[in-house]
N, C-alpha and C positions, 0 to 999 in steps of 0.2 A: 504494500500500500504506500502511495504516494506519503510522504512526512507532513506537509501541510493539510493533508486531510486528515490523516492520522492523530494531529491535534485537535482539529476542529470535530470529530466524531467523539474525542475523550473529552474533553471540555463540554461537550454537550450534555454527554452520558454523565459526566461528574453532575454537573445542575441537574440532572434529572433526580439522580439520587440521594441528592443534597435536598431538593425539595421533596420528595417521597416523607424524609429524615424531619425537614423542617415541618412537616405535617401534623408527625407523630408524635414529637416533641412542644406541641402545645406553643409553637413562635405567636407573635402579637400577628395578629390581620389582616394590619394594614402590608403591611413584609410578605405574609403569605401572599397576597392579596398582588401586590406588585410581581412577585416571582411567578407566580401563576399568567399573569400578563406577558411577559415578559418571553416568558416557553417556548408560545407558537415561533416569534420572533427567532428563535437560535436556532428552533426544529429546520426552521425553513432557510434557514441560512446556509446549515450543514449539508441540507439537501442541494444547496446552491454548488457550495462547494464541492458536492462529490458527483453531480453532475458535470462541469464544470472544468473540474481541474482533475476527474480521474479519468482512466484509460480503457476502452471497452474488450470486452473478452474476446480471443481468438477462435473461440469454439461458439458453435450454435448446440440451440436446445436439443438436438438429433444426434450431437457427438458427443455433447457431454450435460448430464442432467442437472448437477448441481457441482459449479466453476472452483469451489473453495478444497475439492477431492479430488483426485485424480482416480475416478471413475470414469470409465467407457461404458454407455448404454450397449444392452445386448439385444434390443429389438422386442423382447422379452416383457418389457415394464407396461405395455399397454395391456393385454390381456388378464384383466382382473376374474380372478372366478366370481 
């Protein structure tokens, strides 16, 4: 993963679970109140940035099902009983 995304996805994920934390812990309102505002604003930022500034996969959904494995589909995956 690119390093500048790599920040802005942990920086994100930190606030997410800084405010999950700040929830549970009884913070003042107005603080929740602004962090909660505040959320969409980074979600969508990060999503800026990993559109943006990452690098698209060289396999399609028919070579390789999920990019983060180096798994080969065997043709096999469609056939549900």
């Amino acid at each position: 993963m690119n390093k500048p995304i790599k920040i802005v996805v942990v920086l994100v994920s930190l606030f997410a679970i800084l405010y999950q934390a700040a929830i549970l812990s009884s913070m003042n309102e107005q603080l929740l109140l602004a962090l909660y505002m505040i959320s969409p604003f980074l979600v969508l930022y990060m999503v800026y940035v990993v559109i943006k500034k990452g690098k698209p996969s060289p396999h399609d959904f028919d070579e390789r099902f999920y990019d983060d494995w180096d798994y080969q589909r065997n043709g096999q995956e469609d056939h549900v009983l």
